[in-house]
C-alpha positions in Angstrom: -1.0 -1.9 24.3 -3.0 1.4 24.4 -0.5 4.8 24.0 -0.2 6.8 27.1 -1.9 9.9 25.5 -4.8 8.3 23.6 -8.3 8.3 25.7 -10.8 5.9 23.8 -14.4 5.9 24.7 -15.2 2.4 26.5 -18.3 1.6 25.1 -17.0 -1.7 24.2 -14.6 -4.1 25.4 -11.6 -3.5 23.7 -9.5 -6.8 25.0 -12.7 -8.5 22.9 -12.0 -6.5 19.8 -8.0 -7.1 20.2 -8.3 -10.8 20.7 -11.1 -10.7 17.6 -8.5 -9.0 15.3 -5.8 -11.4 16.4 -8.0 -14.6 16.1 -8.7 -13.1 12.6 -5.4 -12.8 11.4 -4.0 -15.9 12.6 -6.6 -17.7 10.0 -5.8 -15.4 7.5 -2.4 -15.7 7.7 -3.3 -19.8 7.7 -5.4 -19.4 4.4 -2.9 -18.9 1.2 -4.3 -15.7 -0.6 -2.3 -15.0 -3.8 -3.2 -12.0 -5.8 -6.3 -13.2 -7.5 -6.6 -16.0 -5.3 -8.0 -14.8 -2.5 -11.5 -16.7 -2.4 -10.6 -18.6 0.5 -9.5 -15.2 2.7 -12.5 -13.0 1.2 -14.8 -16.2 2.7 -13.3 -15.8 6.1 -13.9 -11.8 6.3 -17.5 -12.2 5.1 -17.4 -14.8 8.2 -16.4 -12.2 10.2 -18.4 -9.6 9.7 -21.4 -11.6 9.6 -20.9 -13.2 13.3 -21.0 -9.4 14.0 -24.7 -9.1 12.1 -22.8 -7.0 9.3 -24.5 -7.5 6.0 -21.3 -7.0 3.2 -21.5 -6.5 -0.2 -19.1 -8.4 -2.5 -17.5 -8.3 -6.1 -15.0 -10.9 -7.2 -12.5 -11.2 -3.7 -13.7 -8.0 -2.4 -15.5 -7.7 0.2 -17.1 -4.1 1.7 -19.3 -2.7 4.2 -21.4 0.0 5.6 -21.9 1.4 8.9 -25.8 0.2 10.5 -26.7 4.1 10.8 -25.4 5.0 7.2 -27.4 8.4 5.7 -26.7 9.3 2.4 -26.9 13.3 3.6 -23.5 12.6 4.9 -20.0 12.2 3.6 -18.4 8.7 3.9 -14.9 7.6 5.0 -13.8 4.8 3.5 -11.1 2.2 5.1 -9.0 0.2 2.9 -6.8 -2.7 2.9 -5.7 -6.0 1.0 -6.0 -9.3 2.0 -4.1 -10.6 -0.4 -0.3 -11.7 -0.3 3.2 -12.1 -2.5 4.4 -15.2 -2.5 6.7 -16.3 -0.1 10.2 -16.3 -1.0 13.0 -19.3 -0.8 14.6 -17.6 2.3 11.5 -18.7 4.8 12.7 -21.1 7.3 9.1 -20.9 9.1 6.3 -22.2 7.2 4.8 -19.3 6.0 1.0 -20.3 6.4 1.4 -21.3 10.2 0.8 -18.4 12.3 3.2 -18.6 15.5 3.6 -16.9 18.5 7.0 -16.2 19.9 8.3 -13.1 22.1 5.1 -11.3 21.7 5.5 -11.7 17.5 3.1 -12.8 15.4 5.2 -14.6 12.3 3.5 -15.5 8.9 3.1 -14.4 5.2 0.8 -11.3 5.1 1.1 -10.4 8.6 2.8 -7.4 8.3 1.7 -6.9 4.5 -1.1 -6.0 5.2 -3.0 -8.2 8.0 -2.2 -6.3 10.8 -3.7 -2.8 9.3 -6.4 -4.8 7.4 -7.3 -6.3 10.8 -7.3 -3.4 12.6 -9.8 -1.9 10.4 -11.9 -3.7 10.9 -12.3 -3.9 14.4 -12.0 0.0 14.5 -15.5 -0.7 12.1 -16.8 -3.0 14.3 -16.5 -0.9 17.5 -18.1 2.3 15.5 -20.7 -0.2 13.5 -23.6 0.8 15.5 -23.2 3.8 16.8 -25.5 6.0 16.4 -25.4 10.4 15.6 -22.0 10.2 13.6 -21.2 13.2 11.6 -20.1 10.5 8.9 -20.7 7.4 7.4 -17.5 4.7 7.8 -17.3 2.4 4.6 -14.7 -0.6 5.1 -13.7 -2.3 2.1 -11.3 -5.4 2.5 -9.8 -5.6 -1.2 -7.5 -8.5 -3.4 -5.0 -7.6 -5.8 -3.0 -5.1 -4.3 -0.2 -6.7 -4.8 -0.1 -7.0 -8.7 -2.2 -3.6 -9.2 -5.2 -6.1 -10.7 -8.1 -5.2 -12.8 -10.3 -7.1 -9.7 -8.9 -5.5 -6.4 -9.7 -1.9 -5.4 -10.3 -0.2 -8.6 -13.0 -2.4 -9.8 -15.5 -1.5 -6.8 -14.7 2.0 -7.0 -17.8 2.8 -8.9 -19.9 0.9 -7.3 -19.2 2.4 -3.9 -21.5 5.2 -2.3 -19.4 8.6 -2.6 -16.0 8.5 -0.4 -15.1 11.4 0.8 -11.8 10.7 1.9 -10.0 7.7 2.8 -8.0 5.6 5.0 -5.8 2.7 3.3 -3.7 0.2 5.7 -0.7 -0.3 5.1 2.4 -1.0 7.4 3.3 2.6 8.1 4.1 2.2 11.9 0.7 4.2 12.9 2.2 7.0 11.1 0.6 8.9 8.5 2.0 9.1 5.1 -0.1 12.0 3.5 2.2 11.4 0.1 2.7 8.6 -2.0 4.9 8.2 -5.3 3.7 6.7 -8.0 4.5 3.3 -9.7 5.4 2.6 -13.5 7.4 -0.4 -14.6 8.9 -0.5 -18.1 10.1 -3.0 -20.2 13.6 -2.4 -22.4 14.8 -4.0 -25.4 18.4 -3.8 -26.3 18.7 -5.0 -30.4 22.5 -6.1 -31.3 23.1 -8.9 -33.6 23.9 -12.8 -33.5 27.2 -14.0 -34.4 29.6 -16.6 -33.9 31.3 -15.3 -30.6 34.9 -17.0 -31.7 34.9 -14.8 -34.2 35.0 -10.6 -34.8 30.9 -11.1 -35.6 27.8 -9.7 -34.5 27.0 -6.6 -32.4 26.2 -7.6 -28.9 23.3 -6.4 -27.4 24.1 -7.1 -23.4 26.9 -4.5 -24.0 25.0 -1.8 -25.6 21.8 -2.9 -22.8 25.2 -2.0 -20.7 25.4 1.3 -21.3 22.0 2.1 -20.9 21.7 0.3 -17.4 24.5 2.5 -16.4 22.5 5.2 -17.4 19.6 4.4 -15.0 21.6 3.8 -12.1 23.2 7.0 -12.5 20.7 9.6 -13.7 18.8 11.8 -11.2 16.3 14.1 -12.4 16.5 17.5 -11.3 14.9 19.0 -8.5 15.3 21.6 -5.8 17.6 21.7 -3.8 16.8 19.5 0.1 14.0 17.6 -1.4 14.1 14.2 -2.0 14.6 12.5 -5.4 11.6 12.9 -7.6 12.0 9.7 -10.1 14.0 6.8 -8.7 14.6 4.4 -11.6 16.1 0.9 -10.4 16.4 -2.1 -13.1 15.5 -5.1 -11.3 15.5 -7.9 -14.1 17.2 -8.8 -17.4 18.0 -11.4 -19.8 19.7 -11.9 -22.6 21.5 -14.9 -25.1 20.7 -18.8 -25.5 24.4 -20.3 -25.3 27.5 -19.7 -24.6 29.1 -19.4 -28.0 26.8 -17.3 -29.6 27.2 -13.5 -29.5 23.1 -12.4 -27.9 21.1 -10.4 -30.6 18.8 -8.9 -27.9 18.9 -8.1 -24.4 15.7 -7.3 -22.5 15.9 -5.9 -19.0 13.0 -4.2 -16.5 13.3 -1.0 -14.9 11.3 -0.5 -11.7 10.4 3.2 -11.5 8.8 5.3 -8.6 7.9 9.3 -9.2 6.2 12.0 -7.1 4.2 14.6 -8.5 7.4 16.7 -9.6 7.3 14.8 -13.0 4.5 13.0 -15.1 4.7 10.1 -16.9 5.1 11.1 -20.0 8.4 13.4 -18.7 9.9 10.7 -17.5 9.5 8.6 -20.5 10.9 11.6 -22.8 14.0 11.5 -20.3 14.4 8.2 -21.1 14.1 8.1 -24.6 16.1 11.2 -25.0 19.0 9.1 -22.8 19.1 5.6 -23.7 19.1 3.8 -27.6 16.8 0.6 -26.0 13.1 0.0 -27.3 10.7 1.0 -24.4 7.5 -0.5 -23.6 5.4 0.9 -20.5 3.1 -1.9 -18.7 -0.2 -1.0 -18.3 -1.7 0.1 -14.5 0.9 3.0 -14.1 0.1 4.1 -10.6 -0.1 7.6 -9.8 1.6 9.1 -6.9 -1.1 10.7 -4.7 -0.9 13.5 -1.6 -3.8 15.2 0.6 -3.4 18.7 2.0 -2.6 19.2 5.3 -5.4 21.5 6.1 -7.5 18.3 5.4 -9.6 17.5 8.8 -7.9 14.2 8.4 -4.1 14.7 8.9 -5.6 17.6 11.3 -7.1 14.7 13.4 -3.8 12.5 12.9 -1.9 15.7 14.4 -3.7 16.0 17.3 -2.9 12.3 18.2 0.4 12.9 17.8 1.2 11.5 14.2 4.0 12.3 12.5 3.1 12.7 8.6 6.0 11.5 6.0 6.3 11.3 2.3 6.5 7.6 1.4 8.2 6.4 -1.2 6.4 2.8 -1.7 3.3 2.8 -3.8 0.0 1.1 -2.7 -4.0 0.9 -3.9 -3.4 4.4 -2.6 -2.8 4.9 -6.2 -6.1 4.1 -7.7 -8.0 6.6 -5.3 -9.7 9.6 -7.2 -10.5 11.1 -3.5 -8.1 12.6 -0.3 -6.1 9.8 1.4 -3.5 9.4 4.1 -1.9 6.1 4.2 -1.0 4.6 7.9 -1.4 1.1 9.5 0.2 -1.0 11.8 3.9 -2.6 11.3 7.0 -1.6 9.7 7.4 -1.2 5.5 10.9 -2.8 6.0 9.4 -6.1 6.9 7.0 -6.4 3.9 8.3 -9.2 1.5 10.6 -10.2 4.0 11.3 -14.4 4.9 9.6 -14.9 8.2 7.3 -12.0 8.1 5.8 -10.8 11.4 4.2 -8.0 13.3 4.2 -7.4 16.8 1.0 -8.1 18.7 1.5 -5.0 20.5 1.4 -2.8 17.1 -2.3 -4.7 16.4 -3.4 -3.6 19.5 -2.4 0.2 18.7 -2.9 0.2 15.9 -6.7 -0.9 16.8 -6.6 2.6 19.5 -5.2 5.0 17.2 -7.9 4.3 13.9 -10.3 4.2 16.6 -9.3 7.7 18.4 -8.5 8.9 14.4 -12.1 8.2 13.5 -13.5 9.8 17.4 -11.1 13.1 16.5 -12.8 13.4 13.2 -16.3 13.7 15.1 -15.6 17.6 16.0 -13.8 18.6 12.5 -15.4 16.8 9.8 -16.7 18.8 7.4 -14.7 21.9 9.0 -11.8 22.3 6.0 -12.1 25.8 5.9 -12.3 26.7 9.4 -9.1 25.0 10.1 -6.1 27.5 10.1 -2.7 27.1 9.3 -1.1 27.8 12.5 -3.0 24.9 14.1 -0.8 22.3 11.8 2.7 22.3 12.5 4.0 20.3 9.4 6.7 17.7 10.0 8.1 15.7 7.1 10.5 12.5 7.8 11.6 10.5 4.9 11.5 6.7 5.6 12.8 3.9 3.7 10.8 0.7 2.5 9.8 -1.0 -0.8 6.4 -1.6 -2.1 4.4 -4.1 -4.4 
C-alpha cells in the first residue's frame, strides 16, 4: 500500500522488493532467534543480501552492509534493526514459528518486534544499493541482542563501523518518528528481616518491610514541570521471598523496572531511591541511556515533509547504545510487541518499505544543510504514545 502523498522514483519494481521483504520475513519468522541465538536468522540475511550481489561484513550474529558507491568523503546513514526475538509466552494459541496469512495479517513471533522494520530496511537498501551520485553513504546493519541489551548485538560493531553520521533504528513505531527515547535501568532490591518461627511473636519479616518500599515506587513521581510527561517511571515487575509456609522470610528480593528521560541521570534517581526506601540496591549492568536528536536535524526535517508526526517514546531500544543523532520509526504498532499471536499487517511492510525509501530520497536535497534549515520550516508536534519495550 503506497500513501497517497508519497511519490517514489520507479527505478525499480517495487511489487519485487515488497514480495522480497515479505518472503524474507516469513522465514525469519520460521527460524527461532533467541537473543544470542540468532545464528540461524543472521545465515538467512547474509542469504539475502548475497542473492542481491551484496558483499556483508559480519561479527558474531550481526550482519552489516555498505552501499556499492560508498566514498569515505561522505557522511554515512546508518539503518538499524534486530533480528532477534523474546520468547514466546504461554498465551500463544498459534504456533509462534509458522508464519500465517489471514485477513491481510502476517502472525508470528518477531513480526511485529522487529521483522517488519528490519525487513523494510533492507529493501529500502536494496533499492538505493546501486545508485549512483548520492550525497551519502547508506550503511544497514541487521543486529542480535536487542532484546537482552547484550555485549554481542549493536554495541559490539560500533567501532568497527565507518563513521555514522546519524541513524535510522527499526522499530514498531507505526511509520512515525520518535526523535526521543527514555532510557532503561533495571535494579535489583533486597529487603533484610529475620527468620523465625511464624507461630510465634519471632522474627522481623522482610516481605512487610519490602512492603513498604514497593508502595513507595508505585507511588512516587519525580518532580517535573508542569504538562510534561513523567520523567522516571519506576514499575517493580518481580519479587520473591520465604521457603515455607511456617517460617517467618528473612529476605525479600524484588526487581524494579525503571525508564528515565534526560530530566534526571542515573545517579539522581538512585539517590531518590536510597534517600526513600531502607532495601539494599544493586543496579544491573548495560543501563541504557535515553537518547533525542534536534529537530533542526535534516532528518526529522525530511520525516516532516512526509508528513511524520514526531513523539517522545517511552520504550527503550539499541537506540540507547548510539553515540550519534537518531530517530526511531518502523513499521507496526509498540502495543503488539511481546504480545501472544504477534502480527503486522502486510500493508504496514509495504509502507513502511515507501516511506524509508522517500525518507532516504528527501534527505538527497538537505543532507548536510543543518544550518541552513530555519526554525519556521519545522512545525514541532509532540504526541505521547503508549507501549512497552525490551
Amino acid at each position: 500500500m503506497k500513501t497517497d502523498h508519497l511519490e517514489i522514483p520507479m527505478n525499480q519494481d517495487l511489487n519485487h522488493l515488497y514480495s522480497q521483504a515479505f518472503h524474507l520475513l516469513e522465514k525469519l519468522i520460521a527460524t527461532p532467534s533467541f537473543s544470542g541465538e540468532e545464528l540461524a536468522t543472521a545465515d538467512l540475511i547474509e542469504s539475502f543480501f548475497s542473492s542481491h550481489k551484496v558483499q556483508t561484513l559480519r561479527k558474531h550474529n550481526n550482519v552489516w552492509a555498505y552501499n556499492k558507491y560508498f566514498d569515505l568523503q561522505k557522511p554515512t546513514i546508518l539503518l538499524n534493526s534486530h533480528h532477534d526475538t523474546v520468547k514466546p509466552n504461554g498465551q500463544y494459541t498459534n504456533d509462534p514459528f509458522l508464519p500465517i496469512v489471514d485477513e491481510e495479517k502476517l502472525y508470528g513471533l518477531g513480526s511485529n518486534d522487529a521483522g517488519g522494520a528490519l525487513v523494510s530496511l533492507m529493501a529500502a537498501f536494496i533499492y538505493f544499493y546501486e545508485q549512483q551520485g548520492l550525497p551519502f553513504n547508506i550503511c544497514i546493519a541487521a543486529t542480535g541482542e536487542e532484546e537482552t541489551s547484550g555485549e554481542n548485538g549493536v554495541r559490539s560493531i560500533l567501532s568497527e563501523l565507518t563513521p555514522i553520521s546519524f541513524a535510522i533504528v527499526g522499530e514498531p513505531t507505526q511509520m512515525q518518528m520518535a526523535i526521543a527515547e527514555k532510557g532503561s535501568m533495571v535494579i535489583d532490591c533486597l529487603a533484610k528481616g529475620r527468620s523465625g518461627h511464624a507461630a510465634r511473636e519471632e522474627g522481623d519479616n522482610a516481605i512487610y518491610k519490602a512492603m513498604k518500599d514497593i508502595e513507595w515506587f508505585s507511588s512516587f513521581k519525580f518532580p517535573i514541570q508542569d504538562n510534561l510527561p513523567d520523567p522516571v517511571k519506576m514499575t517493580v515487575t518481580q519479587i520473591n521471598a520465604g521457603i515455607q509456609h511456617n517460617i517467618v522470610p528473612g529476605d525479600c528480593s524484588f526487581t524494579v523496572d525503571v525508564r528515565f528521560d534526560h530530566n534526571y541521570t542515573q545517579r539522581e534517581i538512585l539517590n531518590m531511591v536510597i534517600n526513600h526506601t531502607s532495601v539494599m540496591l544493586k543496579v544491573r549492568p548495560n543501563v541504557l541511556q535515553p537518547s533525542n536528536i534536534d529537530l533542526l536535524h535534516p532528518v526529522v526535517v525530511a520525516g516532516i515533509s512526509l508528513g511524520r508526526k514526531t513523539y517522545l517514546s517511552p520504550t527503550s531500544s539499541d537506540q540507547g547504545w548510539l553515540d550519534m543523532p537518531s530517530v526511531k520509526m518502523g513499521p507496526g504498532c509498540s502495543s503488539r510487541s511481546h504480545t501472544a499471536n504477534e502480527f503486522i499487517l502486510i500493508e504496514e511492510i509495504e509502507e513502511g518499505i515507501d516511506i524509508y525509501i522517500n525518507l532516504l530520497q528527501a534527505l538527497v536535497p538537505i543532507v548536510g544543510k543543518l544550518n541552513t534549515i530555519g526554525v519556521s520550516n519545522i512545525p514541532p508536534r509532540f504526541t505521547i504514545v503508549d507501549g512497552l519495550k525490551n
